[in-house]
RODO-2510 file (C-alpha; in nm, 4 decimals, decimal comma):
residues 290
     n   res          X          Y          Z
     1     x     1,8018    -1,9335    -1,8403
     2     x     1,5462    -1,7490    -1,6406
     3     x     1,2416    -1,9575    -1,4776
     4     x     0,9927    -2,0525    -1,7081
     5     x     0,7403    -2,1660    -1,4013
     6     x     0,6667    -2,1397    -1,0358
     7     x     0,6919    -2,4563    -0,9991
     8     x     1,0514    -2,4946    -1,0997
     9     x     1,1742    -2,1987    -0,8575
    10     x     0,9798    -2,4342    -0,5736
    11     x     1,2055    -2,7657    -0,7197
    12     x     1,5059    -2,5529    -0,6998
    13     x     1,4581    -2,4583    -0,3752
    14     x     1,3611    -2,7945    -0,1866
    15     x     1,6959    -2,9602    -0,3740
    16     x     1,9163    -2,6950    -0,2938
    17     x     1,7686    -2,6218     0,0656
    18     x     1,7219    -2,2374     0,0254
    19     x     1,4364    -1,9547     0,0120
    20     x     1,2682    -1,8267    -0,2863
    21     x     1,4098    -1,4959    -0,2477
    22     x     1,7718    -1,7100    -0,2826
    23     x     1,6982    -1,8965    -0,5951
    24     x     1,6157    -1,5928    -0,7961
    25     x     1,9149    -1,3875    -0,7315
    26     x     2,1154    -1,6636    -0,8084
    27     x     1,9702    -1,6934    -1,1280
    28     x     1,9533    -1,3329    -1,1725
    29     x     2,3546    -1,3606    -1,0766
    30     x     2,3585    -1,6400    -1,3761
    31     x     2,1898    -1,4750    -1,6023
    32     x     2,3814    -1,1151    -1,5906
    33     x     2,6992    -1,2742    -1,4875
    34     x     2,7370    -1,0696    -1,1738
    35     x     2,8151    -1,1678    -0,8081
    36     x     2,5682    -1,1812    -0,5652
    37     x     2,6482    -0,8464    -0,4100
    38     x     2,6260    -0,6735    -0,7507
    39     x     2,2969    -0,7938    -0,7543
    40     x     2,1694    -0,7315    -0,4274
    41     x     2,2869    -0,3700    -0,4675
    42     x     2,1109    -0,3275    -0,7574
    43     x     1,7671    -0,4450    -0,5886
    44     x     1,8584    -0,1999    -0,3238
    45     x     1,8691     0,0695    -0,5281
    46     x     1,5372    -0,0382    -0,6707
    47     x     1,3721    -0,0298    -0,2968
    48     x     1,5299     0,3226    -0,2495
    49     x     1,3982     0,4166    -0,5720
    50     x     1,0568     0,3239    -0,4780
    51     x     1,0637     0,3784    -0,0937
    52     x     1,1541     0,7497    -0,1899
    53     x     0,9331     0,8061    -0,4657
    54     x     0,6266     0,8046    -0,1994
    55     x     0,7779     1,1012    -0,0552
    56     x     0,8098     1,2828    -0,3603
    57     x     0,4497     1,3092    -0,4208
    58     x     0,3346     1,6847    -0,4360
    59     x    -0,0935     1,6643    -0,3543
    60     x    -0,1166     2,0604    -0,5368
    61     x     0,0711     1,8960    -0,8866
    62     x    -0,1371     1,7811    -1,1694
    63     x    -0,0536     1,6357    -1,4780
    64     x    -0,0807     1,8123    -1,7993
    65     x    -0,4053     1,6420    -1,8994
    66     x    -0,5469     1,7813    -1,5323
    67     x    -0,7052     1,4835    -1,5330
    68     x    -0,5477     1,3151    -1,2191
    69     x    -0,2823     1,4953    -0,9186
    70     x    -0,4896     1,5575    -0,6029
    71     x    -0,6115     1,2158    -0,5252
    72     x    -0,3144     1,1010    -0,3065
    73     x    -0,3483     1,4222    -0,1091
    74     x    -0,7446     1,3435    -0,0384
    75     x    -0,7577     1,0178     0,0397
    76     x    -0,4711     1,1098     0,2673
    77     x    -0,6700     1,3704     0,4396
    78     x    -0,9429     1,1459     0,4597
    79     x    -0,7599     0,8413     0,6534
    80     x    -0,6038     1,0992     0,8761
    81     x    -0,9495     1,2271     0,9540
    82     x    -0,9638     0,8353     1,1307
    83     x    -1,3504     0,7444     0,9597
    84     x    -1,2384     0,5266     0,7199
    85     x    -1,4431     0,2052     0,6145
    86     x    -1,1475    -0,0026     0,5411
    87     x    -0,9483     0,0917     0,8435
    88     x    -0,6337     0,2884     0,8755
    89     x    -0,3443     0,0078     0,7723
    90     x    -0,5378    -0,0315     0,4492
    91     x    -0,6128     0,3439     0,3782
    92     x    -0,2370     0,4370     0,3800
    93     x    -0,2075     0,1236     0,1581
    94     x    -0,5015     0,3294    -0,0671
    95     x    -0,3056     0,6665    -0,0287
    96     x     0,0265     0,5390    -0,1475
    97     x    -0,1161     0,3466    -0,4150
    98     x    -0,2664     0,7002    -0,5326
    99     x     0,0242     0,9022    -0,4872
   100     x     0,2303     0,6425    -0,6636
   101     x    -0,0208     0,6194    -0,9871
   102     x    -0,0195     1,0332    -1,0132
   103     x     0,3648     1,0745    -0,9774
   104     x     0,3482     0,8818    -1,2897
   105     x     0,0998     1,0817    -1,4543
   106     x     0,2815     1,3877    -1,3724
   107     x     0,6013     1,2613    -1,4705
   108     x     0,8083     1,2016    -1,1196
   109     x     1,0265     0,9616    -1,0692
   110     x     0,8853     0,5877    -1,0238
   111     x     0,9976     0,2467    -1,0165
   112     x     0,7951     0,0271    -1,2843
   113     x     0,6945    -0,2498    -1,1358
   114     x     0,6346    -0,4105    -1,3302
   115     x     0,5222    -0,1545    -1,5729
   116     x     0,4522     0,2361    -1,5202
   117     x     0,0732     0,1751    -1,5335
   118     x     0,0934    -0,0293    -1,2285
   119     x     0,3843     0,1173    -1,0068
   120     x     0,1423     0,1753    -0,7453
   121     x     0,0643    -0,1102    -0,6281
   122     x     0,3610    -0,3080    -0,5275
   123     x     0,5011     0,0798    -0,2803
   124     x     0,1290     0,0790    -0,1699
   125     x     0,1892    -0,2896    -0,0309
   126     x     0,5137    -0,2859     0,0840
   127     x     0,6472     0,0665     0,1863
   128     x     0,3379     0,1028     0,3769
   129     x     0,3904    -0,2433     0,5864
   130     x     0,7567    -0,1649     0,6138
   131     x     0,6521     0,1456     0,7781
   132     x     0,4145     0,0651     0,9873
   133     x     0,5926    -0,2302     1,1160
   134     x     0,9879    -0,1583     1,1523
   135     x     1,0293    -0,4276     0,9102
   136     x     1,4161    -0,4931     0,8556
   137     x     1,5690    -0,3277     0,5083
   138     x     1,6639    -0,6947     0,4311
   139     x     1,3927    -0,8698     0,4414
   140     x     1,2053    -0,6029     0,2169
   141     x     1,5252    -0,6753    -0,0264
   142     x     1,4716    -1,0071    -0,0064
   143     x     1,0908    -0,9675    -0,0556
   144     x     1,1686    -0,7577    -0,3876
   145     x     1,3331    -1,0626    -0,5006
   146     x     1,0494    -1,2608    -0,4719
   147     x     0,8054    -1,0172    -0,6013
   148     x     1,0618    -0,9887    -0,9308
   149     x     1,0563    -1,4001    -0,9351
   150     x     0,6974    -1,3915    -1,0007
   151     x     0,6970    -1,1186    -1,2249
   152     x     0,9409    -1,2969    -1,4656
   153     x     0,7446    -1,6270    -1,4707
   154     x     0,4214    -1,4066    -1,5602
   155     x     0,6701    -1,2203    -1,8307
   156     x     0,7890    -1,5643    -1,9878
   157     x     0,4956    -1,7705    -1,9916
   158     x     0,2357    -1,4660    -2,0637
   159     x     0,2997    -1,1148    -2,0782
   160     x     0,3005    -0,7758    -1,8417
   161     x     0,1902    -0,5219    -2,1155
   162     x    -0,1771    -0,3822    -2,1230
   163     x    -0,1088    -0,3378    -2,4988
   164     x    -0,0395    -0,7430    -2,5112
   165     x    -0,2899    -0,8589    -2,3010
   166     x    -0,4995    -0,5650    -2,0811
   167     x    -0,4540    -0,4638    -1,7719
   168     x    -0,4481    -0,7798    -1,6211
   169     x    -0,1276    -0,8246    -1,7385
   170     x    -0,0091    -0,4763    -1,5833
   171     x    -0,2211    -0,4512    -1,2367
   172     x    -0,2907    -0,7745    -1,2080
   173     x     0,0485    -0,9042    -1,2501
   174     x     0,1319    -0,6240    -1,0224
   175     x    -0,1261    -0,7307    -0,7805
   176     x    -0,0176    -1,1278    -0,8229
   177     x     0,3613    -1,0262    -0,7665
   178     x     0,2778    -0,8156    -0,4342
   179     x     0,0463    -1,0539    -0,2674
   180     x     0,3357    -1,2964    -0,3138
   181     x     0,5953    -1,0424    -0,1509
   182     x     0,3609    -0,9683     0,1652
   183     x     0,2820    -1,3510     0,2319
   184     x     0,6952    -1,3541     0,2183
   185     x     0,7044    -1,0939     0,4890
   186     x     0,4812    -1,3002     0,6810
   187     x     0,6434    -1,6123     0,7193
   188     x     0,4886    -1,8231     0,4363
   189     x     0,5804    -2,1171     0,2493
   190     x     0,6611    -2,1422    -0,0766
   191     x     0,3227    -2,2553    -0,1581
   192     x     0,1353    -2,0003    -0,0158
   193     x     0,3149    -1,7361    -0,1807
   194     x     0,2080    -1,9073    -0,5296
   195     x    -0,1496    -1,9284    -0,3829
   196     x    -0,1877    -1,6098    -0,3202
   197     x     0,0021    -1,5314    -0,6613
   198     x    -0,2653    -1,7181    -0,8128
   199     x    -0,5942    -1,5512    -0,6414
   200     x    -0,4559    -1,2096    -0,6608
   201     x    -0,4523    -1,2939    -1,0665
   202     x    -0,7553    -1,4865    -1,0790
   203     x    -1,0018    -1,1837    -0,9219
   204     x    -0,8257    -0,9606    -1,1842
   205     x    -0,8546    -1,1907    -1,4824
   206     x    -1,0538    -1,0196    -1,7659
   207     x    -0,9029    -0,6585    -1,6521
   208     x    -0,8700    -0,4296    -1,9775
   209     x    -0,6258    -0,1595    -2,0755
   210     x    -0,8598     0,1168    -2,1704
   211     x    -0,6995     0,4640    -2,0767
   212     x    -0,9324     0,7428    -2,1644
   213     x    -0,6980     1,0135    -2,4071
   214     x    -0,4526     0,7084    -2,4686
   215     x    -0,3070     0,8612    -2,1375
   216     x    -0,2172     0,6512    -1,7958
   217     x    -0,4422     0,8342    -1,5442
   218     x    -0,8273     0,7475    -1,5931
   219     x    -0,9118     0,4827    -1,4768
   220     x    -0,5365     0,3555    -1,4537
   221     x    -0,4129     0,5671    -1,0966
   222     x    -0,7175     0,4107    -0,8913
   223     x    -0,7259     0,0821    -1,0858
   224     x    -0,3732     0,0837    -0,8603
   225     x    -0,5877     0,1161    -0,5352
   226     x    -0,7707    -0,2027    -0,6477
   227     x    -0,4868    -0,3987    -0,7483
   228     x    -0,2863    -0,3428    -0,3979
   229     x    -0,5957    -0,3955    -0,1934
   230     x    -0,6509    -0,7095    -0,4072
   231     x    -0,3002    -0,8455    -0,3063
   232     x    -0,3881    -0,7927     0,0725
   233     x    -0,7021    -0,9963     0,0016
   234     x    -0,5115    -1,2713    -0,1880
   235     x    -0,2479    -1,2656     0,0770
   236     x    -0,4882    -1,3282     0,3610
   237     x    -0,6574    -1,5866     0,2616
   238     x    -0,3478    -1,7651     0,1483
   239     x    -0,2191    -1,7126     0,4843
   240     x    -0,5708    -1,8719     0,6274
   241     x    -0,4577    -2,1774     0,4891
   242     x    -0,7268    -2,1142     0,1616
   243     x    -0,5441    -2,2341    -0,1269
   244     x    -0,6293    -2,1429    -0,5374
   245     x    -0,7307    -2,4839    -0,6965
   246     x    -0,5802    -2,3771    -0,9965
   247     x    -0,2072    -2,3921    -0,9831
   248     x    -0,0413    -2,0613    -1,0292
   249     x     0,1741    -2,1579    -1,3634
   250     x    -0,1968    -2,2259    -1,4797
   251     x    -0,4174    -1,9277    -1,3963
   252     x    -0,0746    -1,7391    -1,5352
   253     x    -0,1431    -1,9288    -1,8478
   254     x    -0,4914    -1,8789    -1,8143
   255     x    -0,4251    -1,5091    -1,8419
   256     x    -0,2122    -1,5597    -2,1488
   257     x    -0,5056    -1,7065    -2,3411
   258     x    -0,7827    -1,4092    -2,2080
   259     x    -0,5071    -1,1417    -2,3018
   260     x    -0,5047    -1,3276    -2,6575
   261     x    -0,8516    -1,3716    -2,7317
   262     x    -0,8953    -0,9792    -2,6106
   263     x    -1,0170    -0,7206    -2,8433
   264     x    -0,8006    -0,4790    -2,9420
   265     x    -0,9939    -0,1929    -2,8508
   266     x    -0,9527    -0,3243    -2,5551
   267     x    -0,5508    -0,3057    -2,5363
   268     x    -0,4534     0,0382    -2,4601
   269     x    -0,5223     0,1617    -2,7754
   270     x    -0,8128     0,4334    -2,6034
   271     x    -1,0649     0,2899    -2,7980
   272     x    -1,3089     0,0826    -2,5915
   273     x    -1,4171     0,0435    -2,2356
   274     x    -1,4538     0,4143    -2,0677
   275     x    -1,2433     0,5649    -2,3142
   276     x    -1,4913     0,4725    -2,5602
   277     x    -1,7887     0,5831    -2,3141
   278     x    -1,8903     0,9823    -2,4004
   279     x    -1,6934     1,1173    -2,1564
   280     x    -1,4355     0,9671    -2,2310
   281     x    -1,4391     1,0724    -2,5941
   282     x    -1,4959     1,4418    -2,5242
   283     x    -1,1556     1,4151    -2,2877
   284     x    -0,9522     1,2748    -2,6033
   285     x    -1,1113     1,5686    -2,7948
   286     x    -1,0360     1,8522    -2,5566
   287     x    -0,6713     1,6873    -2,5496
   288     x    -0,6376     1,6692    -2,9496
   289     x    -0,7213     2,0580    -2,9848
   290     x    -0,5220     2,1474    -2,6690
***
């Protein structure tokens, strides 16, 4: 039976002495019934999958809608340039994270992580660090695992669809899963992985799924610039030693009970938010008589 909590994977890693990353492919291996090779092959072809897709991007394509296409290209341009307020690690974090959210819109190959709407973030996070610092094909493996741990506690106690609960549970589970996959890469513990889990969460909580046209471009391809520079926020401070005083299985069940009590307009039906605002509506009327 898949993990129900953070809390358990920590249990079942201080009795049987191994890392996160371990404990869910073993029970990833228990639950498929495959061997632990079968599995790690399969996560492989998951980092491929996502580690290529950044290269497909193509800055002069834009989806159908023409709503969204370029903005990889310019904010690539722009850190290149070298004037960037954030700094140049965190712009090619902000480029991917574009290029990533208008593949999707113009229908290129991504890896959904964990949904389409938010397959930005994670690549923006993790490609770009792997990059930048030589980081061993393993260890990113291994840091996919942990990223897909978290994701399937926030999928059995909660949910990862904006139409269930908004787009915190699409960006900011992305954004929670992320933040605990860097702090991996950077030597945490346990606990600070589920810290940051929990912050990255927390600053989204409240996030709703309101895509202007019903389509996953406005605001969704720069909501995944927020969400990955959220999990480098989340990250550091966990890594500062600044823990969430809310335990992660908590804030994830927190988010349950926001996503519940949301509107529905406000759960990517392209009703409410700023695809109810008067742009918004004359977009979803262009795109009706298109």
């Amino acid at each position: 039976m898949s993990y129900r909590s953070i809390e358990a994977v920590e249990k079942k890693c201080e009795k049987d002495g191994i890392d996160f990353w371990k404990a869910i492919q073993l029970e990833d291996c228990d639950e498929q019934g495959i061997t632990e090779e079968a599995s790690w092959k399969m996560m492989q072809k998951m980092w491929y999958a996502m580690r290529d897709a950044v290269d497909a991007y193509e800055p002069e394509l834009v989806s159908r809608s023409g709503l969204v296409g370029r903005e990889g290209g310019l904010m690539e341009a722009y850190q290149q340039a070298g004037d960037t307020l954030c700094g140049d690690f965190v712009s090619k974090v902000m480029t991917v994270a574009l290029k990533m959210g208008c593949n999707n819109a113009c229908m290129k190959r991504i890896v959904a992580a964990p949904t389409a709407g938010a397959c930005g973030v994670m690549p923006a996070v993790l490609v770009t660090y792997y990059r930048e610092h030589e980081v061993p094909e393993e260890r990113m493996i291994e840091a996919m695992y942990v990223a897909a741990g978290v994701g399937q506690v926030i999928a059995n106690r909660a949910f990862l669809a904006g139409a269930a609960g908004g787009c915190q549970a699409e960006i900011g589970s992305g954004s929670a899963m992320t933040a605990a996959a860097i702090c991996y890469l950077k030597g945490s513990s346990i606990p600070q992985m589920g810290h940051a889990a929990a912050m990255a969460l927390k600053n989204l909580m409240g996030l709703v799924c309101d895509p202007v046209a019903g389509l996953v471009e406005v605001p969704c391809v720069k909501r995944n610039v927020g969400g990955a520079v959220n999990a480098l926020a989340a990250a550091d401070m966990a890594l500062a030693g600044i823990s969430s005083r809310i335990p992660v299985d908590q804030v994830i069940d927190a988010m349950r009970e926001v996503g519940e009590k949301m509107d529905v307009s406000l759960r990517e039906t392209g009703v409410g938010g700023v695809a109810g605002s008067p742009a918004g509506q004359e977009v979803a009327e262009r795109m009706i008589k298109a």
